[in-house]
C-alpha positions as CSV (number, residue, x, y, z in Angstrom):
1,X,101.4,104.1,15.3
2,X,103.2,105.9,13.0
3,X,104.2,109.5,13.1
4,X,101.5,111.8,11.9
5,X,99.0,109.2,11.8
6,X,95.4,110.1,12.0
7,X,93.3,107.5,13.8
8,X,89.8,106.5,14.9
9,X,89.2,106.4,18.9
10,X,88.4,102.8,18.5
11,X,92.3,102.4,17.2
12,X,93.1,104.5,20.3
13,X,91.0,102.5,22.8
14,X,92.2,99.2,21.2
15,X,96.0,100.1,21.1
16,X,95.6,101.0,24.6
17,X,93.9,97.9,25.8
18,X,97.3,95.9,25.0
19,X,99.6,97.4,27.6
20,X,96.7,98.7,30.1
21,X,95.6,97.2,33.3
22,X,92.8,99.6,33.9
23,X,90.4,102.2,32.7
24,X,88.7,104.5,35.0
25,X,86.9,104.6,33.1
26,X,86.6,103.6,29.7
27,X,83.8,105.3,28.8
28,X,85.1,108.4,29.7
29,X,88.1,107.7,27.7
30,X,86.3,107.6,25.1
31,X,84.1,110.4,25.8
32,X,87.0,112.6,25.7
33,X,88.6,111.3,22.8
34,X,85.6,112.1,21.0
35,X,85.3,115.3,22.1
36,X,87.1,117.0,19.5
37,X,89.2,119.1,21.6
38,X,93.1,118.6,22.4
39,X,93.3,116.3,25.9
40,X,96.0,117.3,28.2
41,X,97.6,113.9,28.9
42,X,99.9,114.0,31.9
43,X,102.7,111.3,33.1
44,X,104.4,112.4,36.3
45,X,108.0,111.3,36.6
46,X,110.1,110.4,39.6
47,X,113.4,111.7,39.6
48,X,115.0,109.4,42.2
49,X,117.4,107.7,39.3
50,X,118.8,109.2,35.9
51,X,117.1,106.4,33.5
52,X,113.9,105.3,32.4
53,X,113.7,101.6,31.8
54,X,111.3,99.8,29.3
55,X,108.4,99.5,31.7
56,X,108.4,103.1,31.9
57,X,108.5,103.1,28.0
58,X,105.0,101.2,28.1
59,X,103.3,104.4,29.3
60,X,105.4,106.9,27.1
61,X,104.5,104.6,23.6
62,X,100.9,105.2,24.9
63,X,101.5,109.0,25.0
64,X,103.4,109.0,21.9
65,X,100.1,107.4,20.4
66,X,97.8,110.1,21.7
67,X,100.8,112.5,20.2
68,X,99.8,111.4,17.0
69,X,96.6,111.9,17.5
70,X,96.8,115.6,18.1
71,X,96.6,115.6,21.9
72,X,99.3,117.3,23.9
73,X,101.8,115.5,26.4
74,X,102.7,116.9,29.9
75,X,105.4,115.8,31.5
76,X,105.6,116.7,35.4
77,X,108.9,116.3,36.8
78,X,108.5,115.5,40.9
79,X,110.9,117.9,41.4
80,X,109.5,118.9,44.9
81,X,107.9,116.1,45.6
82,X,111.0,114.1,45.3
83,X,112.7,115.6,48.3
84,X,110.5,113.7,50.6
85,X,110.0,110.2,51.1
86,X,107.4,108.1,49.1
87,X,106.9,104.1,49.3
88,X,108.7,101.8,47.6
89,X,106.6,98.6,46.8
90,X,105.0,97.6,50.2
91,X,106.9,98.6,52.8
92,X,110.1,100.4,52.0
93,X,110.6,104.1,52.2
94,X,112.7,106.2,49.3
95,X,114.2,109.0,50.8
96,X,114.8,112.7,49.1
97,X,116.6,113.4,45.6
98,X,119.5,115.7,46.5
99,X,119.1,119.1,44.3
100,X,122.3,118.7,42.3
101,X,120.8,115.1,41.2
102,X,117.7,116.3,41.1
103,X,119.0,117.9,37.8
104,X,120.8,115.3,36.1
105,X,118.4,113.0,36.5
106,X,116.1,115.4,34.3
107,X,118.1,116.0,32.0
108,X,118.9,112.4,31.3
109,X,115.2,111.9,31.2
110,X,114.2,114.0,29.0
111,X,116.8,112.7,26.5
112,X,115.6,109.2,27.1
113,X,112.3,110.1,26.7
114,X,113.2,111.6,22.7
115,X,113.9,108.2,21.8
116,X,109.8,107.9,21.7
117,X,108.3,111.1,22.3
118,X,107.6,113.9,19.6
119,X,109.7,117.1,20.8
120,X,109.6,119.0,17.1
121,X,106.2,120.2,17.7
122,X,105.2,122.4,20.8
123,X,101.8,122.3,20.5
124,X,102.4,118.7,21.5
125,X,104.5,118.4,24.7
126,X,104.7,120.8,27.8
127,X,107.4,120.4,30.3
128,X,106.9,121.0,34.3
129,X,108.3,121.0,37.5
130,X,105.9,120.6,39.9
131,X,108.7,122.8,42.3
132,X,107.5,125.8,40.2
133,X,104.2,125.9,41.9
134,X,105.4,124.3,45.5
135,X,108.3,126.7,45.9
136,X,105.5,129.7,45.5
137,X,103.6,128.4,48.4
138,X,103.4,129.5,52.2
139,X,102.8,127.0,54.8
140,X,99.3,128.5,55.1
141,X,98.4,127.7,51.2
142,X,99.7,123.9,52.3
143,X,97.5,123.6,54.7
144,X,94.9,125.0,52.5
145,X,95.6,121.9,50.2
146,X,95.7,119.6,53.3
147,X,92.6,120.8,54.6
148,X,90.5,119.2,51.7
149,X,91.5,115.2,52.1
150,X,90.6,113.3,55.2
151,X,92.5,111.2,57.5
152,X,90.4,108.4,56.5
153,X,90.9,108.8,52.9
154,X,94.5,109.2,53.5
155,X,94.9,105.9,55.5
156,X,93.1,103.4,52.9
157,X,95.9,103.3,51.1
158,X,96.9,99.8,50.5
159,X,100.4,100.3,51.6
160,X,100.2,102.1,54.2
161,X,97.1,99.3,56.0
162,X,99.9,96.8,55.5
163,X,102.4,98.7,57.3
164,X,99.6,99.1,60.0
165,X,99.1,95.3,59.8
166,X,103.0,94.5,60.1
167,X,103.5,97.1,63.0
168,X,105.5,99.3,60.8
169,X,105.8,102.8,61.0
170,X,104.1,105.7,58.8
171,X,106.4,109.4,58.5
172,X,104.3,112.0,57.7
173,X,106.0,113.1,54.8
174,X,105.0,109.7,53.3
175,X,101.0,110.4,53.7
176,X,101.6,114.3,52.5
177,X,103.1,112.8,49.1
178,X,100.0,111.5,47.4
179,X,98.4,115.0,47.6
180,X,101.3,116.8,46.5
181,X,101.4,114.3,43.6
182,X,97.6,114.5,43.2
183,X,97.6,118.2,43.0
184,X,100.0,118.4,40.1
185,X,97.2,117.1,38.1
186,X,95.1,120.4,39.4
187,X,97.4,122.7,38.1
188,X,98.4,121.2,34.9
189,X,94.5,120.7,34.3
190,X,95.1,117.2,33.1
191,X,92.1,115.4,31.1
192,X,94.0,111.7,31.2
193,X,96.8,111.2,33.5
194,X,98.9,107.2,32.3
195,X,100.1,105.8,35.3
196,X,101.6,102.5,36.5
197,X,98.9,100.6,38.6
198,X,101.2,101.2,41.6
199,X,100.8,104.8,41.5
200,X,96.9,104.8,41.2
201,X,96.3,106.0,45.1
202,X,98.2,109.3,44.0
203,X,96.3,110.1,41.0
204,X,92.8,109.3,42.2
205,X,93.7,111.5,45.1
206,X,94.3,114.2,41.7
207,X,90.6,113.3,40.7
208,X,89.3,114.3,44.1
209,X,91.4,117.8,44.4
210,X,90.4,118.5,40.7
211,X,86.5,118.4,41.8
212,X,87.2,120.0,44.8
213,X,88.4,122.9,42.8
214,X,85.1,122.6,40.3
215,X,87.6,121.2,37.7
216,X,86.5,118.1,35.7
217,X,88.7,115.4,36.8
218,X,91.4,113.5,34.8
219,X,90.3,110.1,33.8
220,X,92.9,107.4,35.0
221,X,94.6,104.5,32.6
222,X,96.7,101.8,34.7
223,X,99.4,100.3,33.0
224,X,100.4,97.0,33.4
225,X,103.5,96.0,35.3
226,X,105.8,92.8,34.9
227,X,108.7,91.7,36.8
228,X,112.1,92.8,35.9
229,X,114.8,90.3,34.2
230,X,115.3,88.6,37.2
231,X,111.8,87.6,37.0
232,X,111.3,88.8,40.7
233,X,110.4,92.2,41.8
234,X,109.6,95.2,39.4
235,X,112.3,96.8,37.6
236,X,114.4,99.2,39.1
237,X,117.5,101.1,38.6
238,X,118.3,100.9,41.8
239,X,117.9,96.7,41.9
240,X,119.6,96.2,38.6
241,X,117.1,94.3,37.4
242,X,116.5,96.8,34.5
243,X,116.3,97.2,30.7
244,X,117.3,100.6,30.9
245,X,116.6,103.0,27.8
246,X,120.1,104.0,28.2
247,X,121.4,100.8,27.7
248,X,123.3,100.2,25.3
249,X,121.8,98.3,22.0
250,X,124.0,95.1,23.1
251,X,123.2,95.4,27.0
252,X,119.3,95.6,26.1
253,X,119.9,92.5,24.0
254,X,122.0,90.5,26.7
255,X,119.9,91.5,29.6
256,X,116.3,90.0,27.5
257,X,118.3,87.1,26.6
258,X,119.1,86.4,31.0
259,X,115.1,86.5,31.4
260,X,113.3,83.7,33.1
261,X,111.4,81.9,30.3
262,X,108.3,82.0,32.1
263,X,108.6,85.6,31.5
264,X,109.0,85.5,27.6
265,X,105.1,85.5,26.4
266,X,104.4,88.5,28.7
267,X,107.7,90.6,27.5
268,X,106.0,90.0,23.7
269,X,103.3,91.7,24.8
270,X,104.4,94.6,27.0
271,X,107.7,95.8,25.2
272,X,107.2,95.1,21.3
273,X,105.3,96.9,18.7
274,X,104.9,92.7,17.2
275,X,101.2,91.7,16.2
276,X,99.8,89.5,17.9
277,X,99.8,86.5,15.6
278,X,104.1,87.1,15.3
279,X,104.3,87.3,18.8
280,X,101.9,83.4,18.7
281,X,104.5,82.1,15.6
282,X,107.3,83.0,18.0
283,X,105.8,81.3,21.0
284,X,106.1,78.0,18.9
285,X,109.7,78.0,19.0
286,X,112.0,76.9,22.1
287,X,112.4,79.3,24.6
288,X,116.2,79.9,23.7
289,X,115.4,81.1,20.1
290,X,111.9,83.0,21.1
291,X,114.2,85.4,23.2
292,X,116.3,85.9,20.5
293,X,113.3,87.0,18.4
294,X,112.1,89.3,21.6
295,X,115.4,90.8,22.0
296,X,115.8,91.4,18.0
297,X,112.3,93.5,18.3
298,X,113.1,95.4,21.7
299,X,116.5,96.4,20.4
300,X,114.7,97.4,17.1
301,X,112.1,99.7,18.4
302,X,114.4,101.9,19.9
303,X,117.6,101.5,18.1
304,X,116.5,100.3,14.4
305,X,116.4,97.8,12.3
306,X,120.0,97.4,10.9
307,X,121.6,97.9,14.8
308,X,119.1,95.1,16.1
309,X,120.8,92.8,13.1
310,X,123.7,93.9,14.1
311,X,123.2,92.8,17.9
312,X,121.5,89.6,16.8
313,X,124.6,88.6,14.7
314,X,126.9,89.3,17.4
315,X,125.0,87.2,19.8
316,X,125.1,84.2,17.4
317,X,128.6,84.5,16.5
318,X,129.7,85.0,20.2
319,X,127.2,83.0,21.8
320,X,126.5,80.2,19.7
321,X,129.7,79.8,18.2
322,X,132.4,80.7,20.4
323,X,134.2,83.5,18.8
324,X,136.3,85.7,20.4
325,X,134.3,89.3,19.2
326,X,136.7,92.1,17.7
327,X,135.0,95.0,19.3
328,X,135.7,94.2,23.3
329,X,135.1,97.1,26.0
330,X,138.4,97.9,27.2
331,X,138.9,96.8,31.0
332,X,141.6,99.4,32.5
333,X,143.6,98.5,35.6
334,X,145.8,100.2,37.5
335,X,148.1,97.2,38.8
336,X,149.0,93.6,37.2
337,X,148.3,91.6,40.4
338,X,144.6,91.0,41.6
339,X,142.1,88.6,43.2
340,X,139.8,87.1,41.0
341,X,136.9,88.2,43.2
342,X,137.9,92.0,42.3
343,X,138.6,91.8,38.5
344,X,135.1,90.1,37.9
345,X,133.7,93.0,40.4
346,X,135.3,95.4,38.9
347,X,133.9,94.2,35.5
348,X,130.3,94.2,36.5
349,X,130.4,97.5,39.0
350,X,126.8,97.2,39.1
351,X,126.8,93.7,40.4
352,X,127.3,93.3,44.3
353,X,130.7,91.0,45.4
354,X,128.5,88.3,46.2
355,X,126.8,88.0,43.6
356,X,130.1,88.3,41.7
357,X,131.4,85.2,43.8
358,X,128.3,83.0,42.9
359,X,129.5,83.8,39.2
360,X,133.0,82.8,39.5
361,X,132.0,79.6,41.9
362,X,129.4,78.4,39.4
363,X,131.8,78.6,36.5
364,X,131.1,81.9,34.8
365,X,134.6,83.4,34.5
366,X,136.9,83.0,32.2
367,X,140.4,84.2,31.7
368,X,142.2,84.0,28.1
369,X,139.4,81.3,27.4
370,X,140.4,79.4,31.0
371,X,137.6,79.5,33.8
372,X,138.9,80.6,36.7
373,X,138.2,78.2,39.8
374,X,138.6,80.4,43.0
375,X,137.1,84.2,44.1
376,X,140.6,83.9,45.9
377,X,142.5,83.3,43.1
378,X,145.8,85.1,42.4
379,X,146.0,86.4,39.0
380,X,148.5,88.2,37.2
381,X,147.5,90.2,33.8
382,X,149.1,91.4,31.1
383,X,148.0,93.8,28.4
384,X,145.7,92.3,25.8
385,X,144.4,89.6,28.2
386,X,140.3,88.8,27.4
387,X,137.7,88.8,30.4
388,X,134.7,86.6,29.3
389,X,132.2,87.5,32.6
390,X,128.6,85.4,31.8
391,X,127.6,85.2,28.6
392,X,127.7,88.3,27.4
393,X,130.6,90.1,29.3
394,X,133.7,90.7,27.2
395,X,136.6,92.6,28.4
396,X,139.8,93.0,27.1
397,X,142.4,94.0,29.9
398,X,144.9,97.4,29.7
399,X,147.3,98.1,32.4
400,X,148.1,101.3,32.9
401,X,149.6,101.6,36.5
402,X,151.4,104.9,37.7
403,X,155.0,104.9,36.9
404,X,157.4,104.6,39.5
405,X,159.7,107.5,39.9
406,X,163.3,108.2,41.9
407,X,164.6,110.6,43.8
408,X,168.4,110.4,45.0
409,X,167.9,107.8,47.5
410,X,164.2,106.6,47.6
411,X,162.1,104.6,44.7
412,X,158.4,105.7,45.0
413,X,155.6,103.2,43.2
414,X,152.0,102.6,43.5
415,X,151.2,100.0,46.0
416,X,150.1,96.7,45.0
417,X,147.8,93.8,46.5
418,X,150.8,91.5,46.9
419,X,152.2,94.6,49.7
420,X,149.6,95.2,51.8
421,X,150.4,92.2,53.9
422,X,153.8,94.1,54.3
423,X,152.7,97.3,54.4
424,X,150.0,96.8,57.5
425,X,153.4,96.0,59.5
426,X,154.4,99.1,59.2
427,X,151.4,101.2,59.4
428,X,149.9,100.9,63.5
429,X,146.8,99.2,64.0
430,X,145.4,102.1,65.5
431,X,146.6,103.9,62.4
432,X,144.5,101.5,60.1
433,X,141.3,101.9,62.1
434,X,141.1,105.6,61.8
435,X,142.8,106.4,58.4
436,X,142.0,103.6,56.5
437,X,139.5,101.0,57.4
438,X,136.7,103.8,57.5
439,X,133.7,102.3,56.2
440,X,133.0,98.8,59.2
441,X,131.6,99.7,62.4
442,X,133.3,96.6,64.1
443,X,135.7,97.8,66.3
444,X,138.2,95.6,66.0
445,X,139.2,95.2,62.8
446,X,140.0,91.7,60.7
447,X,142.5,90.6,58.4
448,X,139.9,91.1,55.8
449,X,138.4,94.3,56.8
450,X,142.2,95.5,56.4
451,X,143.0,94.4,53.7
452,X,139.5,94.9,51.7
453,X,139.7,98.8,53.1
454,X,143.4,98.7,51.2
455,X,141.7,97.3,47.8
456,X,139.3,99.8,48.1
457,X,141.9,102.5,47.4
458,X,144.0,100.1,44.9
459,X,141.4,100.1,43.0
460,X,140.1,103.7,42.6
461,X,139.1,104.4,39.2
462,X,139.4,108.1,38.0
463,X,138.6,110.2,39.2
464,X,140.7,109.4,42.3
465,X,140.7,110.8,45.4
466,X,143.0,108.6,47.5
467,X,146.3,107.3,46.6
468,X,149.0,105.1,48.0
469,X,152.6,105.1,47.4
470,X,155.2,102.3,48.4
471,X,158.4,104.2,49.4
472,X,161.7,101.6,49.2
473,X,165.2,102.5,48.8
474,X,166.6,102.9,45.7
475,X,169.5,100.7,45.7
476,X,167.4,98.3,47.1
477,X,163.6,97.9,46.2
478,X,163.1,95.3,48.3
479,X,163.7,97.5,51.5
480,X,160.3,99.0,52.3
481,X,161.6,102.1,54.2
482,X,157.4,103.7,54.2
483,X,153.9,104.4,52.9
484,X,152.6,107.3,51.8
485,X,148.6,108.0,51.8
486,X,147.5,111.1,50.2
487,X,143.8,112.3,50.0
488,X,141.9,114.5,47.5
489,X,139.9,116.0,50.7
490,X,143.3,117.1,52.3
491,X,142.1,120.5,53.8
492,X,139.6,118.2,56.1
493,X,141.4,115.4,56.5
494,X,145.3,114.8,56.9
495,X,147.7,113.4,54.6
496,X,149.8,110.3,56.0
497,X,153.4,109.0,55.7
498,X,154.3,106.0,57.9
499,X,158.1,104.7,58.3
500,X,159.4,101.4,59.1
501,X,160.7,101.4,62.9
502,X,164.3,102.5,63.2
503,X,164.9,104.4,60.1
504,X,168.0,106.5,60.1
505,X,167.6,110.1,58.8
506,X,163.8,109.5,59.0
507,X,162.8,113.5,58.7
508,X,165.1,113.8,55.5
509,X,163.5,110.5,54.3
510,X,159.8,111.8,54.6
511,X,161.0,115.0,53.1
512,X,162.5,113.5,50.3
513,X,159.4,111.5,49.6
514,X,156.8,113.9,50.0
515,X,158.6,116.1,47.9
516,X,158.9,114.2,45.1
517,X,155.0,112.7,45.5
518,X,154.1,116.9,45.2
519,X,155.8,117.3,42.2
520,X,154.4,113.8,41.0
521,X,150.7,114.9,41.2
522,X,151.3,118.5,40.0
523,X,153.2,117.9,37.3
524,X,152.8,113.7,36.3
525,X,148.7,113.4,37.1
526,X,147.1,116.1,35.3
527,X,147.6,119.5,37.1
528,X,144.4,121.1,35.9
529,X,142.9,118.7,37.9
530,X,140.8,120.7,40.6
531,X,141.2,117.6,42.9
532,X,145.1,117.9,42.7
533,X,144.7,121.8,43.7
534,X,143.1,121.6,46.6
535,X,144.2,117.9,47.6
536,X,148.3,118.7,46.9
537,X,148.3,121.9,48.4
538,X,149.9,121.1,51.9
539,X,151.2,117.5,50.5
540,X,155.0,118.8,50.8
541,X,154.6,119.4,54.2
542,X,156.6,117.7,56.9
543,X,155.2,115.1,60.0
544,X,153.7,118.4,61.4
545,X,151.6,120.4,59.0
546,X,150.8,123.8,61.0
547,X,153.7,125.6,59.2
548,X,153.0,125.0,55.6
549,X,149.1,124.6,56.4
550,X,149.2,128.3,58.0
551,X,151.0,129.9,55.2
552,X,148.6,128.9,52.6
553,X,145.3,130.0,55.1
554,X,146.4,133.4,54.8
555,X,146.6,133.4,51.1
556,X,143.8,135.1,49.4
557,X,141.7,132.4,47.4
558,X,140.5,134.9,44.8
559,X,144.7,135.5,44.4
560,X,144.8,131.6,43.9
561,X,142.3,131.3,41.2
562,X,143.6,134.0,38.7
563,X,144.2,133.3,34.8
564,X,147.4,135.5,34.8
565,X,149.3,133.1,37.1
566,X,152.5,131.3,35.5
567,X,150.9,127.9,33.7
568,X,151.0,124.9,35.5
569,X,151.1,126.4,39.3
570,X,147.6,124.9,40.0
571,X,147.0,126.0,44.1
572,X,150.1,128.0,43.9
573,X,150.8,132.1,43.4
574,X,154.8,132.6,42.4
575,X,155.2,134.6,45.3
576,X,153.9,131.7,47.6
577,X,156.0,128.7,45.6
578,X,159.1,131.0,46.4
579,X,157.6,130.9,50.1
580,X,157.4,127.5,50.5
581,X,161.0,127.1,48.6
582,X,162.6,129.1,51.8
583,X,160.5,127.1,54.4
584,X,162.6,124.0,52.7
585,X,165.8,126.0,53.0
586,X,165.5,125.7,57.0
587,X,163.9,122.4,57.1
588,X,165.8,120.6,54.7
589,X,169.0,122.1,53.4
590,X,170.4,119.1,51.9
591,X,167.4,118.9,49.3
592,X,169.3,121.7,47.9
593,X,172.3,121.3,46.4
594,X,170.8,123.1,43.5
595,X,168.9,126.3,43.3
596,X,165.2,124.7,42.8
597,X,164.2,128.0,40.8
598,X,165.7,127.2,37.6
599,X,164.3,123.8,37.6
600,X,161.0,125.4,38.1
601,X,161.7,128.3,35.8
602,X,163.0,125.7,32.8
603,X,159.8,123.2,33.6
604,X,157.4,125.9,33.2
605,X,159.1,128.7,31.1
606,X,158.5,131.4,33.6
607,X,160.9,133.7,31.7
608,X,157.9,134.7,29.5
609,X,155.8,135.3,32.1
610,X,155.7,138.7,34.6
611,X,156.2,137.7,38.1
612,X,152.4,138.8,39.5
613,X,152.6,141.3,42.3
614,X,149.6,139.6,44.8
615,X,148.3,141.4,47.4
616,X,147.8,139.4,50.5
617,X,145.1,139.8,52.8
């Protein structure tokens, strides 16, 4: 319908009637469409993830119609409700929304939700939290609410009599949901409330709280609900089964083209705005070309016309005729060496390692237009180097691994795959269990739980928050003389350096090192970085970190954080860098054949700055 429209009920009712499961009734929805005053038509919203997907578009196209119509839309965010569990499905339970996500995921709704709904005009959307009303309430107005629904009523619930039937168990929070959610429709006085068919238990329980408060009830509309693109279980973010609304114009048109072709007719129907005799001429054609047609119209209703062309083009030319596309995401690695299994994970991050392995195993990866044969395979990439993962999944590779840097005797680089076979020889097993290989519950540890707990910190993206440094001699890069594992979190937990057994000079050696890897991430990795303040802070210390650890506890943190400190001394005051440039004096006096002040008065021009006067606590 377009914007502005004016249209008959019987245009309402039959536009409707495509996308809904069921009325309840559909005489009253008539009756209140033809009462001639503005309907308060309420969606609720879960905020468990950040992104609507097309199947919750079907419901917001039907309040986009009633928009046109003159009726107003209420959103109601589940703010509240959202921090206890609900059911997933049959069986599953979804556990709380933490607060600070709680807020993204609105606002990343509510900018989805433009791409359909009309926000220019007031007088035709409202905007709630259902926490405004919940976090006004004592326990005794709760109970107030609980005190009008039964046990009995509670119980029916589908869901909740197969859990009985399967022996599993019912929380409490789980049966309290559907009231809270059922109440929202009592305060926002909701004439319609569009719903998925799953959620229908929660808003009938709205129809019964809105008579009990001698309100007239909301009529219900059920929308239907197909399978997502795996043409298994409903959409979800969470599944990755998905068209998300914040997919980009060529993800939406890749993921319709992966859909079971069983699925096809249904799509049609549910997520284009097609008539129905296009959607029947398209149906004639073979599955293959169908979905390109049903992908052309998705892509167009959100994105427009010349951007769904534009998609459709690209999938011919790449797909159909084997070009290499111009336009490739850019794949950035931090090393040159790497196991298939890893790049074609770290391609689709949203893809589990398995199913990452049936991919490569089935003959779905390609490397500079070769497939590539193993999970296990070694691979070694330069700049430049094209990714092909499925059909659709075109990367082109950038290496941009942290530069090695020198000190007067040591050579200090980012660790690769190819060392950690090396490297665990160094590092005690006992070591690796409790510093490293955090994340298996297997007390002894394998091979591969080693050396996957490694990769795991090889290949951080940024933001980082662990690192590992190879430390070799200098003359001799060969000779791996330690490693060095530094964490973002270092306040909580230590920093690490391990040395190879029988190093001479090994205090001067881990001094050295830890030195230089202090100036390296103040200075070479972004020093505004509020991960390298905190995380950097006690990096320079020796073996034993009660020294330099106690120095900076007694430092006042308000001190720490002030503009007027000398640029680029993130974490540090003047007064405490001269500090900590004594404490070296004592503990390492041959690191100081030169006066360490003018370097750091040339690096950072300190001669223009007044040296602050801080007054410790």
């Amino acid at each position: 319908m377009a914007k502005g429209l004016i249209v008959s009920v019987e245009d309402i009712v039959t536009y409707f009637e495509r996308t809904t499961h069921q009325f309840l009734s559909k005489d009253e929805f008539r009756a209140k469409l033809r009462s001639g005053k503005q309907l308060r038509v309420k969606y609720e919203i879960d905020i468990k993830t950040s992104a609507l997907h097309i199947g919750h578009a079907v419901n917001l196209w039907l309040l986009r119609s009633l928009q046109d119509a003159g009726h107003k839309t209420v959103i109601v965010f589940s703010d509240f409700t959202n921090r206890n569990g609900d059911l997933d499905g049959r069986l599953e339970t979804i556990w709380n929304t933490a607060p600070e996500d709680a807020e993204r995921h609105i606002n990343d709704i509510t900018q989805q939700s433009k791409m359909i709904l009309r926000f220019d005009d007031p007088n035709l959307i409202e905007i709630r939290r259902n926490s405004e009303w919940y976090s006004e309430m004592s326990v005794q107005d709760m109970l107030n609410i609980f005190s009008l629904v039964t046990h009995a009523k509670l119980i029916s619930r589908d869901e909740f009599q197969m859990r009985i039937t399967e022996g599993k168990e019912i929380h409490v929070n789980e049966m309290i949901y559907p009231i809270l959610q059922g109440y929202d429709s009592y305060v926002v006085r909701a004439d319609i409330s569009i719903l998925g068919s799953d959620r229908l238990f929660n808003e009938s329980m709205g129809r019964l709280l809105q008579e009990k408060h001698k309100q007239k009830p909301q009529t219900l509309v059920t929308t239907i609900i197909t399978p997502g693109i795996d043409g298994q279980r409903k959409q979800s973010q969470r599944r990755h089964n998905d068209v998300s609304l914040a997919h980009s114009p060529r993800d939406k048109f890749g993921r319709i083209m992966s859909i079971p072709d069983t699925m096809i007719e249904g799509y049609f129907h549910a997520y284009t705005d097609l008539l129905p005799e296009e959607i029947a001429k398209n149906l004639k054609s073979n599955p293959r070309d169908a979905k390109v047609e049903l992908a052309t119209a998705i892509v167009r209703r959100y994105h427009g016309a010349d951007i769904a062309q534009q998609e459709r083009d690209w999938f011919d030319n790449t797909i159909s005729k084997g070009y290499v596309p111009d336009d490739l995401p850019t794949l950035i690695l931090n090393t040159n060496d790497i196991e298939a299994l890893d790049l074609v994970a770290m391609a689709r991050p949203l893809k589990s390692r398995s199913d990452s392995r049936r991919l490569i195993q089935q003959g779905g990866a390609e490397l500079n237009g070769r497939k590539i044969n193993k999970p296990e395979q070694e691979l070694f990439l330069k700049d430049n180097d094209t990714l092909q993962v499925g059909k659709l999944g075109w990367f082109r590779i950038r290496i941009e691994e942290p530069p090695a840097f020198f000190t007067e005797r040591l050579a200090i680089r980012s660790v690769h795959v190819r060392d950690i076979p090396e490297i665990a020889k160094n590092i005690p097993q006992s070591d690796i269990s409790k510093f490293i290989v955090r994340f298996s519950n297997k007390k002894k540890k394998t091979e591969n739980d080693i050396k996957d707990a490694f990769k795991k910190i090889i290949f951080q993206t940024d933001p980082k928050h662990e690192w590992l440094w190879m430390i070799t001699a200098k003359k001799d890069p060969r000779k791996i003389l330690g490693v060095a594992h530094l964490r973002a979190d270092a306040w909580e937990n230590p920093q690490n350096i391990w040395m190879a057994p029988g190093l001479e000079d090994e205090e001067g050696v881990v001094h050295e090192a830890m030195l230089e890897l202090s100036e390296h991430a103040l200075f070479k990795l972004d020093p505004r970085s509020e991960a390298f303040k905190s995380a950097f802070a006690v990096v320079t210390a020796p073996k034993s970190l009660d020294t330099l650890y106690n120095s900076y506890r007694v430092m006042n943190t308000e001190l720490l954080a002030r503009a007027d400190l000398p640029q680029g001394t993130p974490g540090f005051t003047r007064e405490g860098w001269e500090q900590l440039q004594e404490w070296r004096r004592v503990t390492s006096p041959w690191l100081f054949k030169d006066d360490p002040r003018m370097a750091l008065n040339k690096k950072f021009n300190l001669a223009k700055h007044a040296e602050p006067k801080p007054e410790m606590d």
